[in-house]
N, C-alpha and C positions, 0 to 999 in steps of 0.2 A: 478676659475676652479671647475667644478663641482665634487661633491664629493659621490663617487660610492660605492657602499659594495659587490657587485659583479664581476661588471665590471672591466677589468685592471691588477684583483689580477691573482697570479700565482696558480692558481686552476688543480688539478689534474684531470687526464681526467676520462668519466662518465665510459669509458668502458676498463677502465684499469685496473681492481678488474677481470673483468671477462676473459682477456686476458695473466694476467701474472699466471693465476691460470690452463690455458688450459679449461674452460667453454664455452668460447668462438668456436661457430662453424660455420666451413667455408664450401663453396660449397661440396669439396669432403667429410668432414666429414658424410654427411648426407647419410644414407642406410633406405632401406624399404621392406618391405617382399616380396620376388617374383621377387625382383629388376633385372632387365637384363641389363650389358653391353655394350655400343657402343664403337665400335671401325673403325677409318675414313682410308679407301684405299687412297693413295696421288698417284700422277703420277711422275714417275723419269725422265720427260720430261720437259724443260722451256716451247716450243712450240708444240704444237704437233694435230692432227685430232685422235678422240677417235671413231675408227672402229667396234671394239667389247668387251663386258664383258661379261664373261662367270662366271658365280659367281654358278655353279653346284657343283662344289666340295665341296666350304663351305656350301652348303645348305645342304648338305648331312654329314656334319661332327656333330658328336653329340652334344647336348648343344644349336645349333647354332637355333635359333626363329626366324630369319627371316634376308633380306639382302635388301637393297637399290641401284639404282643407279636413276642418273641426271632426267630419266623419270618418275621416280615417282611425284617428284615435278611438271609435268607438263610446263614447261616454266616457273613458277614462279620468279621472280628477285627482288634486291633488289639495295639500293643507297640512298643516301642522298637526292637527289631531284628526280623529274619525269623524266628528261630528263638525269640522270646518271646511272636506276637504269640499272646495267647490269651483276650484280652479282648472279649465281645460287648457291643454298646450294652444289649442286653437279652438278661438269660438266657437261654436255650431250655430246656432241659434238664436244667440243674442249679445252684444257689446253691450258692456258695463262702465267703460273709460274711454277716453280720444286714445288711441293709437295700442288698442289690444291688438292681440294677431288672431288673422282670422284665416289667413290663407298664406305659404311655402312655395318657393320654387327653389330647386338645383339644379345646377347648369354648369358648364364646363369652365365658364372663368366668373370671374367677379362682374363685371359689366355687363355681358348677359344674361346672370341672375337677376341683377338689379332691372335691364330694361322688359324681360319679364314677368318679373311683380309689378310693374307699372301698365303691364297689359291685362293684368287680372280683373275680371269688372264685377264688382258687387252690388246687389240691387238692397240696398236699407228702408227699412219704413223709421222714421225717426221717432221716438219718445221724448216725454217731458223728461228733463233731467233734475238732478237735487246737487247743489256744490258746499252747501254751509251744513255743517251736521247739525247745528240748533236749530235751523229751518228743515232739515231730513227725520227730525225728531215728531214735530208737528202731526196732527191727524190731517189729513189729507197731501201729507207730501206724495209725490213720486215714490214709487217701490221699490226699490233695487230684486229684492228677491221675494217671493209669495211666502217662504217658510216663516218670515220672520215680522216682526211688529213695528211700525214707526223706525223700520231702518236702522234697529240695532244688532249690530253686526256678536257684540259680545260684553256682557256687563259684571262686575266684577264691584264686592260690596264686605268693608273690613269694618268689625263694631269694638272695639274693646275697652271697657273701662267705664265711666258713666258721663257721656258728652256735655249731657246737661247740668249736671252736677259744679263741672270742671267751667265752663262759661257762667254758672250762679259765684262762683269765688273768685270770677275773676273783678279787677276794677277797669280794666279795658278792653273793649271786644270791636273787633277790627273785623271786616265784611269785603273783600277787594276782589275784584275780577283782573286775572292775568291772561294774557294769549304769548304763546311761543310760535315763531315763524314754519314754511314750510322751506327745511331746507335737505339737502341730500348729503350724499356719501363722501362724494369729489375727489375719489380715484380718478388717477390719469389712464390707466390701463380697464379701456370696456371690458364689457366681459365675449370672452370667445373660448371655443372649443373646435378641435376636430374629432370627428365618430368614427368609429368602424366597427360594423356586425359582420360576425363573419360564423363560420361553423364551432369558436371556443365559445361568441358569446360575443360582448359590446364590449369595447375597450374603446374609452376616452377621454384624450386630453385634455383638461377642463381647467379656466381662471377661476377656481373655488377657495374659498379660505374655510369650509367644511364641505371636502370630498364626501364623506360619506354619507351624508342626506342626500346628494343628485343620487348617488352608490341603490340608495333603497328607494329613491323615487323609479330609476330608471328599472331597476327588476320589476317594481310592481307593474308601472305602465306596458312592460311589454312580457310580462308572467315569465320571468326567469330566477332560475334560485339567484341567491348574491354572489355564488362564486360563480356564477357566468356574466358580472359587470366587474370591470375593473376601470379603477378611476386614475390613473398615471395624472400627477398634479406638477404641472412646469412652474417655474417661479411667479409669483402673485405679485401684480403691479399696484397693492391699496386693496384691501376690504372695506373695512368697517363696518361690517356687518350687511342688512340690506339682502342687494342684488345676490351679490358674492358670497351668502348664506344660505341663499334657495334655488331652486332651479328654475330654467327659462323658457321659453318657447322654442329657440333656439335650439337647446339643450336634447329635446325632445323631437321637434323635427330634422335634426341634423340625424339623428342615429334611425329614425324609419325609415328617411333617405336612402342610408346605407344598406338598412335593411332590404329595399326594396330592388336599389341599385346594384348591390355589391360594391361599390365603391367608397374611398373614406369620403367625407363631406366635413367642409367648413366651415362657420359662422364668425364674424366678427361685427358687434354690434357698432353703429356711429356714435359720437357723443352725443347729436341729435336725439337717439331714439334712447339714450339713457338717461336724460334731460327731461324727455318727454314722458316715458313711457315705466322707467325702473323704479322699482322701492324705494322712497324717502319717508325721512323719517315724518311720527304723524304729527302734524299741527295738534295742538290740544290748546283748549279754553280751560282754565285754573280757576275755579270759584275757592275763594277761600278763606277761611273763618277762622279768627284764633284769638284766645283768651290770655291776657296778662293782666299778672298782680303787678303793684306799684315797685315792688323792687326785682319786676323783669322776669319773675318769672312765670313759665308760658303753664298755663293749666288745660288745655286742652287745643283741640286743631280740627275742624272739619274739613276736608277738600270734596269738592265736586269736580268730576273732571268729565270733561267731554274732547273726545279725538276723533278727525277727521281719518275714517280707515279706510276711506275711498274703496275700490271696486268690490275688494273681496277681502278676506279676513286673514290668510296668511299667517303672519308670527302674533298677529294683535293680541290674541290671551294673555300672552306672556310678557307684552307691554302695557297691558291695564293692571296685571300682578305686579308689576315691579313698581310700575309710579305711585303704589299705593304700601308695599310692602317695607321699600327700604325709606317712607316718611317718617319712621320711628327712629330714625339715625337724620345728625350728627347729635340730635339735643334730649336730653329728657320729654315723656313728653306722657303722663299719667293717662289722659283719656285722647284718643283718637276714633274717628269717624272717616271713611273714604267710601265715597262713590264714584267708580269712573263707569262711562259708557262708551264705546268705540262704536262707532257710528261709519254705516255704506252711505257714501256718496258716489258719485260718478265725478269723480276725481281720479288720478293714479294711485297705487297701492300704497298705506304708511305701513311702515315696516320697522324692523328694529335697524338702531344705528347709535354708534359708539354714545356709551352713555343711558343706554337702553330705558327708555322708560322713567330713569331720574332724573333726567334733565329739567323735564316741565314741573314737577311736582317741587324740587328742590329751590327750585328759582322762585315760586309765586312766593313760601314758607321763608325763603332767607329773607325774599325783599320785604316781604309781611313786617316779619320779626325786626329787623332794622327802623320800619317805619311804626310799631307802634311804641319803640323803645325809645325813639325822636321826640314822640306824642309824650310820653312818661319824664323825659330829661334825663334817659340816660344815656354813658356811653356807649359807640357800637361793639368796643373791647369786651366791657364788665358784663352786657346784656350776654354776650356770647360765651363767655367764661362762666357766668350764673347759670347757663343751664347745659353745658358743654358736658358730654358724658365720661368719664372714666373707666379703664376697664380694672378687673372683670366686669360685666354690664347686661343685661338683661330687657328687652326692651318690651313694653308692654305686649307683644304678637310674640312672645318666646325668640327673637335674634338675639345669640348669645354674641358677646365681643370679646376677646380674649385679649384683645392686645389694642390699644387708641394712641396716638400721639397728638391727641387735636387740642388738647388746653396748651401744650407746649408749642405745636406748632401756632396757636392765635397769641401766643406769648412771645412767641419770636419775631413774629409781623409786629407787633406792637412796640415792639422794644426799639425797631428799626427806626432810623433820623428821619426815612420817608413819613412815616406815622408820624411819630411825635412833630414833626415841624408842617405837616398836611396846612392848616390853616394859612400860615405864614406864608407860604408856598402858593396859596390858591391863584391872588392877585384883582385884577376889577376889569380887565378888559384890553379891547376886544377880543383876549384869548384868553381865558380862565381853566388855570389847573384843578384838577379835580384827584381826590385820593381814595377807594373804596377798600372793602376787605368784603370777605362772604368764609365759609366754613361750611366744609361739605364732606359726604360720603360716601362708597362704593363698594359693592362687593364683589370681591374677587373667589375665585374659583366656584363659577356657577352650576347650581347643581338642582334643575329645575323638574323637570321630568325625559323620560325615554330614557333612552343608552346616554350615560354619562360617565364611565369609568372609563378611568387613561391606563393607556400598559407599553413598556421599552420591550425590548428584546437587543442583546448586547451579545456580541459574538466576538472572542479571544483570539486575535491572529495571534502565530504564533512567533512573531516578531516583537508583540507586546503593543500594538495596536490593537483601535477597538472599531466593530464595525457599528452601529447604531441605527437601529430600526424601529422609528416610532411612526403610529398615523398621525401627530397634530401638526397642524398646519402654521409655518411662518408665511406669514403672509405682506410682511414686510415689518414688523413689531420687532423685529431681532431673537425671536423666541430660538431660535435653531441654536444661536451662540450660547443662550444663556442656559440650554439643556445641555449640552456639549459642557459648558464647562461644572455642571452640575455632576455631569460622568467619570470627567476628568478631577475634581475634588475628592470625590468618594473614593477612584481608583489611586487617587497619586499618581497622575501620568499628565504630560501634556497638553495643552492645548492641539495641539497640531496631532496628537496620538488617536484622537476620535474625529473620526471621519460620520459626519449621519447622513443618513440615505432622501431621497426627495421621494413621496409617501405618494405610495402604489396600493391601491387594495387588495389587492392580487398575494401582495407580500409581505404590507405592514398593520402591525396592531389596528384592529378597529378602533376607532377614536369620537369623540364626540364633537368634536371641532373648534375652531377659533373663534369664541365669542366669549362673554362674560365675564374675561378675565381670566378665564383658567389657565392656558398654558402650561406657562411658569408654575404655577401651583399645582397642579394636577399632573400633568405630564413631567412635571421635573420630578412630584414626588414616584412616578414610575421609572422614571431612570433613574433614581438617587438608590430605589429597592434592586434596581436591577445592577447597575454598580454593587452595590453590596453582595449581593450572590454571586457577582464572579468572586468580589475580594473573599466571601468567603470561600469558596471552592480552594483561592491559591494558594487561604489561609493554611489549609489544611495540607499542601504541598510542602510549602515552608515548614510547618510546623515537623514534617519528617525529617525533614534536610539534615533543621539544627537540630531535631528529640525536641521542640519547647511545645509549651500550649499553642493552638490556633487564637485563643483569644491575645495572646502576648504579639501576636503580627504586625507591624505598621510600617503602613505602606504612604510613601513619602515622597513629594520632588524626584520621582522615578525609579526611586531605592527601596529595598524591602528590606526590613530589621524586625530583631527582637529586640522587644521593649526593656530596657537597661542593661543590655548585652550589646554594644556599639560595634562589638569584633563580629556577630553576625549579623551581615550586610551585604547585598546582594542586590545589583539592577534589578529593574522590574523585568524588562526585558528577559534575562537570563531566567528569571522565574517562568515566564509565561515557556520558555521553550523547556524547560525541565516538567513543567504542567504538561503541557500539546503533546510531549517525545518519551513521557514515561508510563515501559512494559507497552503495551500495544500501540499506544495515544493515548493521549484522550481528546475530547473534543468540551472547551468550556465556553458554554454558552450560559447566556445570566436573562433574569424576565423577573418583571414587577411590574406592578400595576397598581394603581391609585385607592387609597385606604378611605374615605369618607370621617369614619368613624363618629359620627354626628345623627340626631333624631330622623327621620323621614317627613319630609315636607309634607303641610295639609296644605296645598295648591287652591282649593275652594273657599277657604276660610284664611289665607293670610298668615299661617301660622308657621314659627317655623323660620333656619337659616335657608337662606335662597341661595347663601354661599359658603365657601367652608371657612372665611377671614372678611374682614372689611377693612379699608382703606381710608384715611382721615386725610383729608385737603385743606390746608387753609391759604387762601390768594389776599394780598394784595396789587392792586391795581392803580397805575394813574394813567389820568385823558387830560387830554388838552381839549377845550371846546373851542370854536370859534362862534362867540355868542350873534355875532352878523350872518354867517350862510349855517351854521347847526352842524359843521363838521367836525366830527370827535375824530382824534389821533389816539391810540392806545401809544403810552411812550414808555413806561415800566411796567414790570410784570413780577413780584417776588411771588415762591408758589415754596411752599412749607409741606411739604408730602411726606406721611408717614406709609412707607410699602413694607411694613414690616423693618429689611435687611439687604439694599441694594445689591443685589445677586453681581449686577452688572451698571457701575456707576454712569457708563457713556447710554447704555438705552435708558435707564430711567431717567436722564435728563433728555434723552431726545425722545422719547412718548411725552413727556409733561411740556416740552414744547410745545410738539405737536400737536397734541391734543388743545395745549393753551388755543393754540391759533384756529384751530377749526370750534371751540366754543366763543371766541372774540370774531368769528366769519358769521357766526349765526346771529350774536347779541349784535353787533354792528352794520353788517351788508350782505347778507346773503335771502334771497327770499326769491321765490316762483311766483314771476306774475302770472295770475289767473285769469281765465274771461271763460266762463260758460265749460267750462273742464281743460281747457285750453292752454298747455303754458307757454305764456308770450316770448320768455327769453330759454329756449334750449340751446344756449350756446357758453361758450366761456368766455364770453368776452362782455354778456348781457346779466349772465347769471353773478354778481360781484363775489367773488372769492379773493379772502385775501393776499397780495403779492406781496413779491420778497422788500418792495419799499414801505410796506405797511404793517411790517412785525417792530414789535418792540423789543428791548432788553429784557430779558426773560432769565432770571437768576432760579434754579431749583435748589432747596436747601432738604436734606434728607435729614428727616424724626425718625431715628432708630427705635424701635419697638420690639422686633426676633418673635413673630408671632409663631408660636408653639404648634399652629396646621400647617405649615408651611415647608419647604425643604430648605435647611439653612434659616430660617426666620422670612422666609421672603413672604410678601400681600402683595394685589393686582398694584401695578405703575402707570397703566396707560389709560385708563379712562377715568380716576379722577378730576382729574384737571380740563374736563370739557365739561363737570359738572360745577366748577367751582368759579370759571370765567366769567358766564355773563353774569350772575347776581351781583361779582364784582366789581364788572364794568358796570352794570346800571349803581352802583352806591355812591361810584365814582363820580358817576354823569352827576348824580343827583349833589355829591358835598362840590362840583363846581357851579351848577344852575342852580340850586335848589328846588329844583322841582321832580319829584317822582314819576317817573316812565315805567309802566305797567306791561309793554307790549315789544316783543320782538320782531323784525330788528329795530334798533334805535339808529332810524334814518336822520339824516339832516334836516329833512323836509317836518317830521316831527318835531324836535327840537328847536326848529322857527316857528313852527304856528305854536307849539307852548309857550315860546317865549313871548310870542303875538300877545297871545290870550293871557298872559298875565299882566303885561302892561295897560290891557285893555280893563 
C-alpha cells in the first residue's frame, strides 16, 4: 500500500479559517458605490397571455433608474441545447408558471426597488392551465407551447437486449406504480449577484457553483466574445445543482441594468421567491416492471417514467438520460427497457438536483426488487448479493465498471448486530423499530456533453510555494481542500504551501462546473498533471545539482533526494530558489488538464459511460414508527461507500452525511404543496426540512477499491448517499409496518390511513 503524507489524512479544510471567522464573502455581501437595486415583477398567473405593462408609475416614483420588461431583451432565449432554448429572462408575451418574471426595476436602495415593482401593473388574459403531467399528456389538455404534442417537453427511449424474452423466464413478474416527491435544493444562501458593464465588458459577481454556463449565457444574450464576460465567483452558500447551475432572471436583468445605467446593480433573491419560483428537482411517476426467477434472479426490468418538467425544459434531457441510463447499475440486469417523458406543465421548472435523475428511477427498482424477493421467500441480503455486480463489469448499454465494492459493502451491513438481531429488535408497539437496507449507484466524474474537460495551472513561487489556478467550483463540498491536497501529494510540500485561487474567468482554466460528481475526479486529475510538470521541470534541476537521472528525484515531506543516495538531500524550498535564480531565472509554471480516455457517449441511444467511475452505496437504516399518529423517527443510519480512495476522510464522511439527510428530508418530510401551479408553503418553516433534532447516528464505513480513472484511486463521495436513503428508509418502514409505501414522502398521515385500511 502506498504510503501518503497527504493523501487520506483528516486535513482541515483550506477555507475554514476564513468561514468560521465571518471573512469569508458571499454574493450578497458585496456592495459598490452608486450601487442600484434590482428587483423582479413575477405574474400571479400559472397560465396566462401578457396584454399590457404599464410600468409609468414606477418610473416616476423617486429613486427608481430605470425599469425593464420582456422587450428589451429582444427575443433573446436560453436552454441547455439549441433545440430547447425557449427561456426568456423576462416574459414578453406569455406566462408559463405562478411567479415568472415579466418585468425589472433598479433603484437607488432596496425598498424602493421593491415598492416600485409593486407599482408595475400588468394587464393578463388568463388560460386554462395543466399541473399533473399524465393529465398534460391527454388529447385535449392545455398547451404549454404550439411546437410540441400532448405537452412533451422531451422523450428519451433505451431498448437493449430482448424484454420479452427476459419476462417469458421469469417465474415472477411484478407491475408497480412509484411517485417521488416535489422537493428542492434547500441551500440557505439565495442566489445573488452584483453586475457591472462597463467599456472592458460585464463583470459579475455571482452565487454560481458553474460560473461558466451564466459566463456563455451572458455573451450570447448580449452579443459579446467571452473574454469580455468575466464571472468573479465569492464563496458559495450550498448548490446542489438546480438554481445555482443555471442562470436567472436576475442574472440578466441586473447586467442590462448596468448597461443602461452605467451603474453596478444588485439582486438578492427572498427565500420566498426561491420556494416559489426556482428549479426543483422533477416529481416523476415510476411505472415499473420486473422479472424474477425463483432463486432471485432479476431477468429483465421495464420503467416507464413520466416527469413533471413544469414551464420549460431547461437541463430535462439530461435528467430523462440519466434516470434511465445508470438503471443498469447496481445489479445485473440482461434485458432492459426505459421510457421516460418529461412533461410541460404550468408548474415551476424541474431541474437537476443532487442525485440527478437516479433518484427516482433507483428507488421504484430497489423497493421493486425487495418486494418481489419477499413474494419468492427470500432474504433481502442473498437477493441483493445474487444479482450484485462485480467489477471488471459491463453493463448491457456498454457502462464499463472498473472498480465496485458493493457485494462487500452489503456484506458488511449484514454482518452488523443491527442486521442480524433487526427482528428481535423490532417489538409490537405502540412504537415498532423497523431495520431496512437498499444498494445503490452513482456516477462520478460526468461527462455528458458540451465542454467538459478540467485544466490546473500551478505557478512556482520562488519561496517553494504554489499558487493554484483552477475554474471548478467549491461550492461548499470541500473540493478546494481536496485539490490542494492533491497538489501538495504530487509535489511533497504542504498543506499550507498551496495557496488556490477563487475562480475568475478572466483568469482561471475554463471549466465545466460542479455537478455530477466531477470535481475531485476531473479537476484533481488536472492538478495532479499539472503537479507533476512542475516536479518534472525541478526534476531536471536537481538532477544537474547532484549529475543523477531526473527520473531518480523524490520529492518528499518537503525534501528532495535522490533515490538511494540519502546524502543527496535538499529542502524543496532550496530547490525551488536554485530552479526561479538559475543563469537568468526561470519562471516554472506547471498546467494539466483532464484525460477522459474512455469511448464517446451516444446521448440518443443510452450508450455508453456517462461517467468516467461509479460509485457503490450500500445503506442500512432503522425508524422508529409510532403505529398511533404514523410518525417515523430515522434513529440509525450505517452507509458502506465505496469512493474508490478517501482522498479526504472528514469530507467523505460529511458529503454521506449530508447527502444521507437531504435523501431521509425527501423520503420523510419534504414536499410543495400545490393548488392550481401555486405553492402553498414557500417558507422554511412550512416547507419540512429536516433539523438538527431530527438526524440520526450516521456511521460512514469506507470500501477501498483505488479505481484506476481516478487521482490516487479516488470515485464521486457526495451523491451516493441521497440515492441510497430513501429505498432504505421505505424497507425500513416496511420490516416495522409491514406494509409497503410506494410514494414519497412517507408522511404520517399515510402511514395512519394504511394502517386504517388494513385493519379494516
Amino acid at each position: 500500500m502506498q504510503d501518503f503524507s497527504v493523501i487520506g489524512k483528516r486535513m482541515p479544510r483550506v477555507d475554514a479559517l476564513a468561514k468560521v471567522t465571518g471573512e469569508a464573502k458571499y454574493a450578497a455581501d458585496y456592495e459598490m458605490p452608486g450601487m442600484l437595486w434590482c428587483k423582479i415583477v413575477r405574474s400571479p398567473h400559472a397560465h396566462a397571455k401578457i396584454l399590457n405593462i404599464d410600468t409609468s408609475r414606477a418610473e416616476r416614483l423617486p429613486g427608481v433608474k430605470d425599469v425593464l420588461t420582456g422587450k428589451d431583451f429582444k427575443g433573446w432565449k436560453w436552454g441547455w441545447m439549441p433545440k430547447t432554448r425557449e427561456e426568456e429572462p423576462l416574459a414578453a408575451e406569455r406566462v408559463r408558471y405562478l411567479g415568472e418574471a415579466v418585468a425589472a426595476v433598479a433603484a437607488v436602495d432596496e425598498d424602493t426597488a421593491e415598492q416600485a415593482a409593486q407599482l408595475i401593473q400588468v394587464e393578463y388574459e388568463p388560460l386554462p392551465g395543466v399541473f399533473d403531467p399524465e393529465k398534460a399528456m391527454e388529447e385535449g389538455a392545455p398547451q404549454l407551447y404550439d411546437h410540441v404534442k400532448n405537452n412533451v417537453s422531451w422523450d428519451f427511449h433505451m431498448d437493449f437486449g430482448d424484454i420479452e424474452k427476459g419476462f417469458r423466464e421469469a417465474d415472477l413478474v411484478h407491475e408497480d406504480r412509484f411517485v417521488t416527491g416535489r422537493v428542492i435544493t434547500g441551500y440557505l444562501e439565495p442566489p445573488a449577484a452584483v453586475a457591472m458593464y462597463d467599456s472592458s465588458g460585464i463583470t459579475i459577481w455571482a452565487a454560481k457553483q458553474s460560473p461558466y454556463f451564466v459566463y456563455r449565457h451572458l455573451a450570447a444574450c448580449f452579443n459579446l466574445p467571452l473574454n469580455k464576460v468575466r464571472v468573479i465567483q465569492p464563496f458559495i452558500g450550498g448548490g446542489f445543482g438546480g438554481t445555482k447551475n443555471d442562470s436567472l432572471a436576475g442574472d440578466f436583468c441586473s447586467v442590462l441594468f448596468s448597461k443602461r445605467t452605467g451603474k453596478p446593480v444588485k439582486f438578492v433573491y427572498t427565500m420566498e421567491e426561491v420556494l416559489m419560483t426556482c428549479r426543483r428537482r422533477h416529481n416523476m411517476i415510476v411505472y415499473n416492471k420486473m422479472g424474477m426467477k425463483k432463486d432471485g434472479t432479476i431477468t429483465a426490468m421495464h420503467s416507464r417514467v413520466i416527469a413533471d418538467g413544469g414551464a420549460h425544459t431547461a437541463i430535462g434531457p439530461l435528467t430523462m438520460y440519466l434516470s434511465g441510463s445508470m438503471s443498469t447499475l447496481p445489479y445485473k440486469l440482461p434485458n432492459f427497457k426505459h421510457d421516460a417523458y418529461r412533461i410541460y406543465t404550468n408548474n415551476p421548472i424541474g431541474a437537476a438536483m443532487r442525485g440527478h435523475g437516479v433518484t427516482h428511477t433507483r428507488f421504484a427498482a430497489e423497493l421493486q426488487m425487495e418486494m418481489m424477493a419477499e413474494q419468492l421467500g427470500i432474504d433481502p441480503v442473498a437477493v441483493r448479493l445474487k444479482n450484485a455486480i462485480t467489477a471488471p463489469h459491463e453493463t448491457v448499454n456498454k457502462v464499463t465498471v472498473k472498480s465496485c465494492g458493493l457485494v462487500e459493502g452489503i456484506q458488511t451491513l449484514a454482518a452488523s448486530d443491527s442486521w442480524k438481531n433487526r427482528d428481535q429488535r423490532k417489538g409490537s408497539g405502540p412504537v415498532v423499530h423497523g431495520t431496512g437496507m437498499s444498494a445503490t449507484s452513482y456516477l462520478g466524474g460526468a461527462r455528458q456533453r458540451g465542454h467538459q474537460s478540467c485544466a490546473a495551472v500551478l505557478r512556482l513561487c520562488e519561496d517553494g510555494t504554489i499558487d493554484y489556478l483552477t475554474g471548478a467550483t467549491d461550492c461548499g463540498q470541500g473540493s478546494d481542500t481536496v485539490l490542494c491536497q492533491i497538489v501538495a501529494e504530487e509535489l511533497g510540500v504542504g498543506m499550507e504551501d498551496v495557496d488556490i485561487k477563487r475562480v475568475d474567468t478572466a483568469v482561471t482554466p475554463c471549466d465545466a462546473g460542479s455537478y455530477g460528481s466531477r470535481v475531485t475526479v476531473l479537476a484533481g486529475e488536472a492538478a495532479r498533471r499539472a503537479a507533476v510538470d512542475i516536479k518534472d521541470q525541478l526534476a531536471r534541476f536537481a538532477a544537474r545539482e547532484w549529475e543523477a537521472n531526473p527520473e531518480d528525484i523524490v520529492f518528499k515531506n518537503r525534501m528532495v533526494s535522490v533515490a538511494g543516495s540519502p546524502e543527496k538531500t535538499m529542502p524543496f524550498e532550496q530547490l525551488a530558489k536554485i530552479a526561479c535564480y538559475s543563469g537568468s531565472g526561470a519562471v516554472i509554471i506547471g498546467k494539466g488538464y483532464s484525460d477522459y480516455g474512455i469511448d464517446v457517449l451516444d446521448f440518443e441511444k443510452g450508450i455508453g459511460n456517462c461517467g468516467t467511475s461509479y460509485s457503490f452505496t450500500s445503506q442500512l437504516t432503522e425508524v422508529d414508527v409510532d403505529l398511533e399518529t404514523g410518525f417515523i423517527r430515522c434513529t440509525d443510519m450505517v452507509i458502506a461507500h465505496d469512493c474508490g480512495r478517501p482522498l479526504n476522510p472528514v469530507n467523505v464522511e460529511a458529503q454521506n452525511q449530508g447527502a444521507a439527510i437531504q435523501g431521509m428530508g425527501q423520503a420523510l418530510y419534504e414536499e410543495f404543496r400545490m393548488d392550481q401551479g401555486r405553492t402553498l408553503n414557500p417558507n422554511l418553516a412550512d416547507y419540512k426540512m429536516p433539523l438538527a433534532p431530527d438526524i440520526p447516528r450516521i456511521e460512514v464505513i469506507d470500501i477501498l477499491t483505488d479505481d484506476p480513472s481516478g487521482p490516487f484511486g479516488a470515485k464521486e463521495a457526495s451523491e451516493g448517499a441521497i440515492v441510497s436513503t430513501p429505498p432504505s428508509v421505505f424497507t425500513a418502514v416496511r420490516h416495522a409496518t409491514g406494509i409497503w409505501f410506494k410514494e414519497q414522502p412517507l408522511t404520517p398521515e399515510k402511514v395512519v390511513m394504511a394502517l386504517r385500511n388494513r385493519k379494516q
